[in-house]
PLY file of the C-alpha trace (Angstrom):
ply
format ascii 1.0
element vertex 541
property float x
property float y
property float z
element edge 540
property int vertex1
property int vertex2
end_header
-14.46 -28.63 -5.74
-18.19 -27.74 -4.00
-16.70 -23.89 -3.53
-14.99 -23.82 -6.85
-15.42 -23.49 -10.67
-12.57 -23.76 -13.28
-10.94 -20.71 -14.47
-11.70 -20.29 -17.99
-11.70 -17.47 -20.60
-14.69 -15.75 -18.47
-12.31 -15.33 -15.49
-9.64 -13.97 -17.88
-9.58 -10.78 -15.49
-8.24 -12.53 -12.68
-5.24 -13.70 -14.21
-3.58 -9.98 -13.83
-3.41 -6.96 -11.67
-2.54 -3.30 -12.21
1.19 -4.62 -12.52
-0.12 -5.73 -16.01
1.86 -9.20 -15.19
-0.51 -12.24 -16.06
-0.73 -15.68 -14.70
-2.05 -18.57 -14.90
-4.79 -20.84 -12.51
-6.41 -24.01 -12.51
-9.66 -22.82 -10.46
-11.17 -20.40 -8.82
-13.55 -19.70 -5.42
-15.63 -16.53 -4.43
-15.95 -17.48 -0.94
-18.72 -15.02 0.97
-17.59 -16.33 4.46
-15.04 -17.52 6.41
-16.35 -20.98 6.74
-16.43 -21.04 2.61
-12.62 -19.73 2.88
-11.38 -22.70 5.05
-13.76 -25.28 3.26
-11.85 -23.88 -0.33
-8.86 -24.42 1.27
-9.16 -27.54 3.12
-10.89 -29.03 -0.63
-7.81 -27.36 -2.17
-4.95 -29.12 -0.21
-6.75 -31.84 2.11
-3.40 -32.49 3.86
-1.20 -29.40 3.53
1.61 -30.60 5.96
2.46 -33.15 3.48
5.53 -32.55 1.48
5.54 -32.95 -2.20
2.56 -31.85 -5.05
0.53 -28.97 -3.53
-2.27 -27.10 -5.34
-0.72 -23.32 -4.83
-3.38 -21.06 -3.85
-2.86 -17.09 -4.28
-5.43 -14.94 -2.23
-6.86 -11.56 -4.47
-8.62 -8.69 -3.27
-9.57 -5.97 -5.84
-6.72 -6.55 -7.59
-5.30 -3.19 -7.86
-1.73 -3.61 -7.23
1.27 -3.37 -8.33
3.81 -6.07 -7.51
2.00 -9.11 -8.84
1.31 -10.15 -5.05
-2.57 -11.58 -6.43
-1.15 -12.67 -9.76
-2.04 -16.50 -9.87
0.94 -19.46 -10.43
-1.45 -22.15 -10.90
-3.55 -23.81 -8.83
-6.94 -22.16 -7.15
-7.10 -18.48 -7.39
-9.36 -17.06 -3.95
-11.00 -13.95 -4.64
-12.16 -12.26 -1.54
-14.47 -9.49 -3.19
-17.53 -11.07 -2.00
-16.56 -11.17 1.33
-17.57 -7.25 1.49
-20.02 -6.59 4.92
-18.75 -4.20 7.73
-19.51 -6.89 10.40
-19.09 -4.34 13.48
-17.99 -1.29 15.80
-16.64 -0.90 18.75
-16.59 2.21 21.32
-13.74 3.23 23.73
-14.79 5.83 25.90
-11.95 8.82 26.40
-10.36 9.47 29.53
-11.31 12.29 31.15
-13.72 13.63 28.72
-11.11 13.49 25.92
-12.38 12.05 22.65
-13.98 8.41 22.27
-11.98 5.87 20.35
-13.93 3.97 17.30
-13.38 0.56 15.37
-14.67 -0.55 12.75
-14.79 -4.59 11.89
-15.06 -5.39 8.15
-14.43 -8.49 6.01
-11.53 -8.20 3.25
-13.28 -7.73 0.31
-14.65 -3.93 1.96
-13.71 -1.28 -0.57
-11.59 1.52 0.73
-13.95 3.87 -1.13
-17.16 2.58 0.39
-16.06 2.66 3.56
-15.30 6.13 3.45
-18.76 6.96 1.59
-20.26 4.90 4.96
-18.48 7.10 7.53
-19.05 10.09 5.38
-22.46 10.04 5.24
-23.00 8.31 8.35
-24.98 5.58 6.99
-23.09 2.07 8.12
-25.26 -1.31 6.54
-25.72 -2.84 10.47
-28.30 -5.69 9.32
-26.75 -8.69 11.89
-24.71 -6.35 14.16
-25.08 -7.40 17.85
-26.46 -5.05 20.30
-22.92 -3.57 21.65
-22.13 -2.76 17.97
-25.22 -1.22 17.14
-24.70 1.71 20.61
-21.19 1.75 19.59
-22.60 3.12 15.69
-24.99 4.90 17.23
-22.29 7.05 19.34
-19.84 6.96 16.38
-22.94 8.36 14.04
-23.89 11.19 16.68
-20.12 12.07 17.50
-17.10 14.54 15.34
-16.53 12.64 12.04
-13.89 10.00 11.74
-12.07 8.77 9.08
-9.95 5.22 7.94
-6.57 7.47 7.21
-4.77 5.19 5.16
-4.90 7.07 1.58
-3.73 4.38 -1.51
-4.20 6.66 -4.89
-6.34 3.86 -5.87
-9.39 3.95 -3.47
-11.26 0.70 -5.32
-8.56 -1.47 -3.31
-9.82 -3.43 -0.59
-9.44 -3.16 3.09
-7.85 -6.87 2.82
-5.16 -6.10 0.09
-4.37 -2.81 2.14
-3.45 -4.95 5.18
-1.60 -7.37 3.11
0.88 -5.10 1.56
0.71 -2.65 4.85
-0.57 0.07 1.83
-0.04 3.86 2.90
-0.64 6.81 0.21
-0.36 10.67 0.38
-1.40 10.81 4.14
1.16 8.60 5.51
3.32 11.42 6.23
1.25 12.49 9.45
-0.72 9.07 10.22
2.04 6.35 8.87
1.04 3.29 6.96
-1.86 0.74 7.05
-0.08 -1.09 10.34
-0.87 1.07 13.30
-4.27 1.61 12.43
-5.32 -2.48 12.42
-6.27 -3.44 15.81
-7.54 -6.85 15.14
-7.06 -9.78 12.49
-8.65 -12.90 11.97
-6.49 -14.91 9.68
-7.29 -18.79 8.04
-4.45 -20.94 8.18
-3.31 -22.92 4.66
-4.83 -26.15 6.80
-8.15 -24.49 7.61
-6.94 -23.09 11.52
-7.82 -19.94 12.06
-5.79 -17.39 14.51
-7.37 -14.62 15.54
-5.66 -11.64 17.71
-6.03 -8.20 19.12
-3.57 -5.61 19.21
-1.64 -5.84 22.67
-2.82 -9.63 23.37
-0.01 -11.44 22.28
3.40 -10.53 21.75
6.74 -12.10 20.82
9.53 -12.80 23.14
12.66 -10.84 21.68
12.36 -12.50 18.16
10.49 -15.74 19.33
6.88 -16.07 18.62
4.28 -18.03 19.96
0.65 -18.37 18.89
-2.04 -20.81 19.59
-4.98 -21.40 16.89
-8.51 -21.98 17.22
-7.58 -25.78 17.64
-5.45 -25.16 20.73
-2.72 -26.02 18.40
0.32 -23.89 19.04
2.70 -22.32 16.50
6.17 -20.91 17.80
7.98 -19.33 14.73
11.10 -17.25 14.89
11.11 -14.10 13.43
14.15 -13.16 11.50
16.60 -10.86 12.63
17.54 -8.27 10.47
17.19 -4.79 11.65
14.08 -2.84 9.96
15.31 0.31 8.04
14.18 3.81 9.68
12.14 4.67 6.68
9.03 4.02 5.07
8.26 0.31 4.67
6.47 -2.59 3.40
9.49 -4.61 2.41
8.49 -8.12 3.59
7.97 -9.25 7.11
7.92 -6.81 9.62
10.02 -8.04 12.69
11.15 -6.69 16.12
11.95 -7.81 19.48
9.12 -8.04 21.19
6.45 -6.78 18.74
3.07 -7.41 18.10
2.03 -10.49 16.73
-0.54 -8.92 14.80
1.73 -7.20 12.92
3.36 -10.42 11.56
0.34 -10.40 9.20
0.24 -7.34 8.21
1.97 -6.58 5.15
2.68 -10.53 4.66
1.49 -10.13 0.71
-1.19 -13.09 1.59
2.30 -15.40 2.16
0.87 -16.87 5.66
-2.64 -16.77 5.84
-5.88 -15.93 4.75
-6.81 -12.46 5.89
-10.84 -13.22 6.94
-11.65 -9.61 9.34
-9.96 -6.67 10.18
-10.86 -4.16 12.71
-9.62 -0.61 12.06
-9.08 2.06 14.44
-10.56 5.21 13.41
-9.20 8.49 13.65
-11.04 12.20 14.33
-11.37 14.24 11.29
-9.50 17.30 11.54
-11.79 20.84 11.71
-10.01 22.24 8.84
-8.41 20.52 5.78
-6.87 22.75 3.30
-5.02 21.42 0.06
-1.89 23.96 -0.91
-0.14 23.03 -4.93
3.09 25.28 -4.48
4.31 25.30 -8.47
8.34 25.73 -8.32
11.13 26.42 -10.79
13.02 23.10 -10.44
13.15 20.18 -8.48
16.51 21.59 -6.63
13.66 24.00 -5.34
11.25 21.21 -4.25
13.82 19.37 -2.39
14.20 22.62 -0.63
11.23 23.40 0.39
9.91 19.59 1.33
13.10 19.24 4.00
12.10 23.07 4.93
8.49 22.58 5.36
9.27 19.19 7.80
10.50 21.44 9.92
8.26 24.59 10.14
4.77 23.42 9.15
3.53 21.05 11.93
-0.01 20.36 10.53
1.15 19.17 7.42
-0.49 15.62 6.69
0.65 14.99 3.61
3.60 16.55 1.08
3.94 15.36 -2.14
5.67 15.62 -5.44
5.24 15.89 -9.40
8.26 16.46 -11.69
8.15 18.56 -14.92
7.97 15.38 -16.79
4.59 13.95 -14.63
3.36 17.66 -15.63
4.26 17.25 -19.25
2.65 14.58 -19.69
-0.57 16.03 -18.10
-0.60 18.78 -20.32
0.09 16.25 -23.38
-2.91 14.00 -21.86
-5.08 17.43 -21.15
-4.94 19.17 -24.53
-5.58 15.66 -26.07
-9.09 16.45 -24.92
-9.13 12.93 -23.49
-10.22 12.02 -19.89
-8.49 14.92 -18.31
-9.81 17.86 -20.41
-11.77 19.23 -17.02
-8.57 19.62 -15.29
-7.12 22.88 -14.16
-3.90 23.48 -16.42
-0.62 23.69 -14.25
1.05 27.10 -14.88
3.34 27.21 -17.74
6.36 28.37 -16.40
5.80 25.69 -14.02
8.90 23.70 -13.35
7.36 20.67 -10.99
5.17 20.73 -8.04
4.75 20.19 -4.61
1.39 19.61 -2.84
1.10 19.98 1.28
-1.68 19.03 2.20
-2.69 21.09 6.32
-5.05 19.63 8.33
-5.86 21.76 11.54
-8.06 22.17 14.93
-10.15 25.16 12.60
-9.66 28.25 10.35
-7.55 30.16 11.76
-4.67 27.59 12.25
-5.34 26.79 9.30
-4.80 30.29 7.58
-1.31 30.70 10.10
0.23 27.45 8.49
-0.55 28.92 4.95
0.93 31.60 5.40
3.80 30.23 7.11
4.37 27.99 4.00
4.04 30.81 1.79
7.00 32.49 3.01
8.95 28.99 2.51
7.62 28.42 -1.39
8.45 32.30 -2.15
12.30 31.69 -0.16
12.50 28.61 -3.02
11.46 30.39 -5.92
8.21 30.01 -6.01
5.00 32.86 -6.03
1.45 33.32 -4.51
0.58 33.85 -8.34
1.79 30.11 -9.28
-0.10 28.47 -5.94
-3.36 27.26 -5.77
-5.39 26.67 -2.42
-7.98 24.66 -1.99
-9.95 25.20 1.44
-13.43 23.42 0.02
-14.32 20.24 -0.35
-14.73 21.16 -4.10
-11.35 22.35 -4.74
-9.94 19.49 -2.86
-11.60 16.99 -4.61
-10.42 19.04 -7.68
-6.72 18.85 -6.52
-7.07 15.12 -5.99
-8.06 14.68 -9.05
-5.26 16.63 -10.63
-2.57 14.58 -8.31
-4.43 11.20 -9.10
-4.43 11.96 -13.41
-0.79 12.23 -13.26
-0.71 8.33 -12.90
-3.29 8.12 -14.77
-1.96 9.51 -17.52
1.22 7.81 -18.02
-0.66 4.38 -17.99
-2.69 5.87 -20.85
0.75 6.85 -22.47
2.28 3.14 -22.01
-1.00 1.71 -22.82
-0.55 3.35 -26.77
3.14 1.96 -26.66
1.99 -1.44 -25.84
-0.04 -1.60 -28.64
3.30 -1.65 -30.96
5.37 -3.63 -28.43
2.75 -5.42 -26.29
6.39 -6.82 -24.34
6.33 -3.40 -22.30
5.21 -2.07 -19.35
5.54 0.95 -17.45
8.46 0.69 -14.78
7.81 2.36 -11.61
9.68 2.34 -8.15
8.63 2.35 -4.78
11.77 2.81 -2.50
12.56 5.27 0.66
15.34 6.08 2.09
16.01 7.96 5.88
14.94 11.61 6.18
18.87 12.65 5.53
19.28 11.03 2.02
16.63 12.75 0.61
19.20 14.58 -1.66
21.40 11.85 -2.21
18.63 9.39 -3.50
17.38 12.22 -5.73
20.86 12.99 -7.29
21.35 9.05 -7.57
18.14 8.91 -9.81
18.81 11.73 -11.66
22.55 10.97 -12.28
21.91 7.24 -13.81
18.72 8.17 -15.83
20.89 10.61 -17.85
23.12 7.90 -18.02
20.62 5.96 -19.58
18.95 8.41 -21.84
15.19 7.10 -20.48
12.18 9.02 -20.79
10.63 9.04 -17.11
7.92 10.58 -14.98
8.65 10.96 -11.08
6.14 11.73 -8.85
5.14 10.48 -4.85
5.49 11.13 -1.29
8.37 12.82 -0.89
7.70 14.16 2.39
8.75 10.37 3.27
11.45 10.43 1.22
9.43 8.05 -1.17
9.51 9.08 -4.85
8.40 6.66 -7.12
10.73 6.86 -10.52
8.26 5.62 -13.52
10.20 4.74 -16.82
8.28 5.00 -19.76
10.19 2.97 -22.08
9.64 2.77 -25.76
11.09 -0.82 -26.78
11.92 -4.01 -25.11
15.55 -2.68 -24.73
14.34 0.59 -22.84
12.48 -2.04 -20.39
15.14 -4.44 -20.04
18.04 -1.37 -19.52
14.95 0.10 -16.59
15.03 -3.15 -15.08
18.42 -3.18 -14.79
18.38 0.11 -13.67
15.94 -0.30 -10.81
18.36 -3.15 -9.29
20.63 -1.09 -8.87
18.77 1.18 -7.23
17.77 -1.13 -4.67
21.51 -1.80 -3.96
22.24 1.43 -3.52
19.39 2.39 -1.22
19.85 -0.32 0.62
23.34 0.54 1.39
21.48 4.47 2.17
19.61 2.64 5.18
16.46 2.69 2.76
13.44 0.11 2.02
13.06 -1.37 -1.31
9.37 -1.31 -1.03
7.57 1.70 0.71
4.42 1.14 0.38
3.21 -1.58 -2.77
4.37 -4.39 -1.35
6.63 -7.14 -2.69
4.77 -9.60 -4.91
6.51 -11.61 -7.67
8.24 -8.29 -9.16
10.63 -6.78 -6.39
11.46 -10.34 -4.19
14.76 -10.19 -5.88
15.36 -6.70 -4.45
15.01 -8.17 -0.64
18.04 -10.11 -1.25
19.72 -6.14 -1.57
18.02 -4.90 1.59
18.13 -8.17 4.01
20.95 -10.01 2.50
20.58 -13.70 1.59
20.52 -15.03 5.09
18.09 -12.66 5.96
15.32 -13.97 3.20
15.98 -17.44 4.16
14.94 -16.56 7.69
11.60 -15.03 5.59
11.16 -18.33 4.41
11.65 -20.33 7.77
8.76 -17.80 9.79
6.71 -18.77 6.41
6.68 -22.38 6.96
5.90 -22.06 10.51
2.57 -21.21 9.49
2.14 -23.22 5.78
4.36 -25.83 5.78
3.97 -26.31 2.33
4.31 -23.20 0.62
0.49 -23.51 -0.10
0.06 -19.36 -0.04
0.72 -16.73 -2.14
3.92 -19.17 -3.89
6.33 -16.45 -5.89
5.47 -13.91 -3.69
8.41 -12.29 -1.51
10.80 -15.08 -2.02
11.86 -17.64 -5.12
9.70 -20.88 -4.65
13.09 -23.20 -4.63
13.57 -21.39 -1.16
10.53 -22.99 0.39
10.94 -26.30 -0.91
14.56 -26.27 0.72
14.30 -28.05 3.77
17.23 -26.10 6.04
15.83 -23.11 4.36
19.23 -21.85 2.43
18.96 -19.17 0.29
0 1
1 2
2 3
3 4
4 5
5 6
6 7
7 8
8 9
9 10
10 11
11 12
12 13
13 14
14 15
15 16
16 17
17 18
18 19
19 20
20 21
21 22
22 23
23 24
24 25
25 26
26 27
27 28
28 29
29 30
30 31
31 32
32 33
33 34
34 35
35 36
36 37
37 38
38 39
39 40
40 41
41 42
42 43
43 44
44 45
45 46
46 47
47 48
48 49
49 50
50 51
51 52
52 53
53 54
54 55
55 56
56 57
57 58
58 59
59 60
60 61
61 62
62 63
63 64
64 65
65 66
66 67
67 68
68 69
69 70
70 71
71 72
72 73
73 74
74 75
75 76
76 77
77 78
78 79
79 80
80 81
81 82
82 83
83 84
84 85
85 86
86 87
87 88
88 89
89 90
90 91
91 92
92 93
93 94
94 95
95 96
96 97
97 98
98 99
99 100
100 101
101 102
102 103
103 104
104 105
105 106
106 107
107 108
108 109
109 110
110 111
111 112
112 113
113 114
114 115
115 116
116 117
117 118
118 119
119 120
120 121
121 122
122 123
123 124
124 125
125 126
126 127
127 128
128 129
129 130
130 131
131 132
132 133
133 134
134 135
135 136
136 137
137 138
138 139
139 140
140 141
141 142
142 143
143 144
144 145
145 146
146 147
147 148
148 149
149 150
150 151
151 152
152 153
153 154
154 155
155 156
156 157
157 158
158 159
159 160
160 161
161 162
162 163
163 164
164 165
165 166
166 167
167 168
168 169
169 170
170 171
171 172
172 173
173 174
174 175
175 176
176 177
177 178
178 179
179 180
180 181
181 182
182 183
183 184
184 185
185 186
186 187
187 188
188 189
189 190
190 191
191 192
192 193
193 194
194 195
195 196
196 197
197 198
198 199
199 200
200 201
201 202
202 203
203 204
204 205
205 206
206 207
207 208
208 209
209 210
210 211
211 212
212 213
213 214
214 215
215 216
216 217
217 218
218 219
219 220
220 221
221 222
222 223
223 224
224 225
225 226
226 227
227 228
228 229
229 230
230 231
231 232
232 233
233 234
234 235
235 236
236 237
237 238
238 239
239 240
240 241
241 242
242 243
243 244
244 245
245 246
246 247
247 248
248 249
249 250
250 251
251 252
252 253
253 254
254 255
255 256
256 257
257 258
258 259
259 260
260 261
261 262
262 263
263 264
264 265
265 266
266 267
267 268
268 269
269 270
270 271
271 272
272 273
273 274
274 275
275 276
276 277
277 278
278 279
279 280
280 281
281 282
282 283
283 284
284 285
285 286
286 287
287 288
288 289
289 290
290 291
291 292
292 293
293 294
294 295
295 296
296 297
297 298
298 299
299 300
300 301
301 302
302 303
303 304
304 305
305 306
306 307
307 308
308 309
309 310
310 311
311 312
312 313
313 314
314 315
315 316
316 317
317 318
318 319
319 320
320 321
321 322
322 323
323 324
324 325
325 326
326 327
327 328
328 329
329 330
330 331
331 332
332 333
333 334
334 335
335 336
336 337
337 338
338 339
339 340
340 341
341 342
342 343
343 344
344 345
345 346
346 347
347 348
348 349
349 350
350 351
351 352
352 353
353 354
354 355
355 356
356 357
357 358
358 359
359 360
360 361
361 362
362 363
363 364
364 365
365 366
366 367
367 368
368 369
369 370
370 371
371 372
372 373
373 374
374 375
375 376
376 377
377 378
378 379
379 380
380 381
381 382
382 383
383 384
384 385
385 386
386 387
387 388
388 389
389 390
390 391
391 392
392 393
393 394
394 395
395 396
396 397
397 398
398 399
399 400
400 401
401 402
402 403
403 404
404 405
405 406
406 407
407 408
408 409
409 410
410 411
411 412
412 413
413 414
414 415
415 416
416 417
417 418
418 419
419 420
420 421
421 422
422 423
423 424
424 425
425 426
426 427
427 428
428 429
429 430
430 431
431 432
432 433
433 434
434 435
435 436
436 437
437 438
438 439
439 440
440 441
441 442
442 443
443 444
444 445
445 446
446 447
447 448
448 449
449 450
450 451
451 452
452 453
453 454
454 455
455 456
456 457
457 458
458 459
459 460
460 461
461 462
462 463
463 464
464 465
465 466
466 467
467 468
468 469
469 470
470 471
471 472
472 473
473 474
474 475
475 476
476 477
477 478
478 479
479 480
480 481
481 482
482 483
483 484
484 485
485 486
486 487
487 488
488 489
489 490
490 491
491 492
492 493
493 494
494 495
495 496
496 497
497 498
498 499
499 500
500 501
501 502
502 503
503 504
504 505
505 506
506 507
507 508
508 509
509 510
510 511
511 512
512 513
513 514
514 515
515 516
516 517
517 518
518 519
519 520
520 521
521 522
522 523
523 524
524 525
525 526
526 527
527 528
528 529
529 530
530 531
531 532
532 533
533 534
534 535
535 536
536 537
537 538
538 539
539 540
């Protein structure tokens, strides 16, 4: 192939993502444009429509996550890290001297981090802008700050794999997930067509869909009709009556097309950010005061949780004077911690809300003595780094394990349930882990209701009784209204749990909007439903 090279021992790397599952691929392409994306594809599978032999291709981004969604099952492998320029911005002037609406346009392989360093220092790369998106910078450069508000722990992920599994993070308790922030796509087809839409220019007709490529060919797929759960969600297809068909793509774990350009609507950085770690007695207490704090503390953008074991294991990692020897020590008569995070018009507000959570923390147990503040930029950074080394640290943990049963991985979930089974889901987690006797860390966004449980197994019999443990989970938060998949996506490693959440009628519908846009299962094969299910031609699950 002209845009490919085989995938030998050099391209090891791309075999695997942070799930620690590995694959397996024939090829791979670093295309740099979109052109180079359709010509891989079009070299790849020069008639995709046909049935029978296909060469599978599986779409990667930076490779950081953690359902297997980029891990390869044969075939070409298409990395889109080289396709990394911010390609534009656009300017919406406010209404009556309210505040200007930005966008930014980017290619996939844009790294979350860099873009923020761009809009943080005001310094976008414009070389080949056109002149409306070179005033448009120029007003975004001179205006308030904005910020991309999506918040993934891992900030090397790219803006395409962020789209693809609709990622969220810490903030997504005030701004939501990746989805209402994407206000344009342009997506390559498994044949080479390319659709590209705005938000608000095309929607579906109660669950019916159509769309009309580049080619004037038109697509009508039917979106399936389960109900989506009122909780956080990236569990498969998104689908609603008469929804935008933009957000068919997004969170489609690279299942229907080629993600080429995304434009991003920016959001105004708040005044006044302050970062609050309320240390509590027990997780009884933290419960308590996250359901408590919904209600009372309106600026909070983000609330989120650490267990005693997360913190034990910190302290273990800490005094080990490895990588986290710079970190502030939790208290310790610490019992587990919960960090809101208040974003506010200035100072003042700012300084009400605190104190209006501290009366909340000292009603559940906890002290001024055992919080810390952060209102800098400093301390913040140092209380992000304190939330992101508790992850950290247990992959260190399993990565020691692994060297005595290299079988292993760490298990970690990623469901939600509604707002009024916060307590339930917690008792349901606690109740079957002591049941199981497994050593575990929790930590997450509990403000959403979205803890994720990480066993830390020891053997392969720990793993296999955690697997069997985290199905079921997913029955029983299905049956609690929940999602099976918050925010990671589905991949390879939780399509099984869909069949819990949507039923099996409901995945087979999954598969039938699928080949409405590849035919022949060319994309992303293994992720979000078995690969049998394509290949059945009434699409029975």
């Amino acid at each position: 192939m002209a845009c490919a090279r085989p995938l030998d021992a050099e391209y090891d790397e791309y075999l695997h993502d942070e799930s620690r599952t590995v694959g397996s691929a024939d090829m791979i392409a670093f295309p740099t444009s979109e052109r180079e994306v359709i010509a891989a594809l079009r070299e790849a599978n020069p008639d995709p429509s046909a049935r029978g032999a296909v060469t599978p291709v599986t779409v990667q981004g930076g490779r950081t996550g953690l359902a297997a969604g980029a891990v390869p099952r044969g075939g070409l492998v298409l990395n889109l890290s080289r396709m990394n320029r911010v390609v534009g911005v656009r300017r919406e002037a406010g209404l009556d001297g309210g505040p200007s609406a930005y966008y930014v346009r980017v290619q996939p392989g844009v790294v979350l981090a860099q873009l923020r360093k761009y809009l943080e220092d005001r310094n976008l790369p414009t070389a080949g802008m056109d002149e409306g998106s070179l005033r448009a910078w120029d007003a975004l450069a001179n205006d308030r700050e904005y910020f991309f508000p999506t918040d993934p722990t891992e900030t090397s992920a790219t803006i395409g794999g962020i789209v693809a599994c609709n990622a969220s993070g810490a903030r997504s308790y005030r701004y939501g997930p990746a989805r209402p922030h994407v206000s344009a796509v342009r997506v390559v087809l498994a044949d080479g067509d390319v659709i590209a839409l705005a938000r608000g220019q095309v929607r579906a007709h109660g669950r019916h869909l159509r769309l009309r490529t580049a080619s004037g060919r038109e697509i009508a797929a039917e979106l399936p009709p389960y109900a989506m759960p009122h909780a956080k969600n990236a569990s498969g297809y998104y689908a609603a009556d008469d929804m935008d068909a933009v957000d068919v793509f997004v969170g489609s774990d690279g299942t229907l097309g080629v993600i080429t350009e995304v434009e991003l609507a920016l959001c105004p950085l708040p005044a006044a950010i302050w970062g609050v770690s309320c240390f509590l007695p027990s997780e009884a207490a933290a419960v308590d005061l996250t359901i408590a704090a919904r209600r009372a503390i309106r600026s909070a953008a983000a609330i989120e949780y650490f267990d005693g074991d997360a913190l034990d294991v910190l302290r273990a990692q800490r005094a080990a004077g490895e990588a986290f020897s710079s970190l502030l020590a939790p208290p310790d008569e610490a019992g587990c911690c919960v960090y809101v995070e208040l974003q506010c018009a200035d100072d003042g507000q700012a300084y009400r809300e605190l104190c209006a959570l501290g009366e909340l923390v000292t009603a559940c147990g906890g002290s001024e003595a055992l919080t810390w503040v952060g209102r800098t930029a400093s301390d913040r950074e140092q209380q992000r780094f304190f939330r992101h080394a508790v992850p950290e640290s247990v992959n260190m943990l399993i990565d020691r394990r692994r060297r005595d049963d290299p079988t292993i991985t760490k298990l970690g979930s990623d469901m939600s349930v509604p707002d009024d089974r916060l307590r339930d889901v917690v008792a349901l987690y606690r109740r079957t882990l002591a049941e199981e006797g497994l050593q575990t860390a929790v930590w997450g966004h509990i403000g959403n209701n979205h803890l994720h449980v990480n066993v830390l197994p020891h053997d392969a019999d720990e793993f296999a009784r955690g697997k069997r443990l985290f199905a079921r989970w997913a029955r029983e938060v299905s049956a609690m209204g929940g999602a099976v998949s918050a925010e990671h996506g589905v991949g390879k490693l939780k399509r099984d749990f869909l069949r819990e959440m949507y039923g099996p009628q409901g995945v087979a519908a999954m598969a039938r909007l699928k080949r409405a846009f590849d035919p022949a299962g060319v994309l992303g094969r293994g992720n979000l439903f078995p690969e049998s299910l394509l290949d059945d031609a009434n699409g029975r699950a």
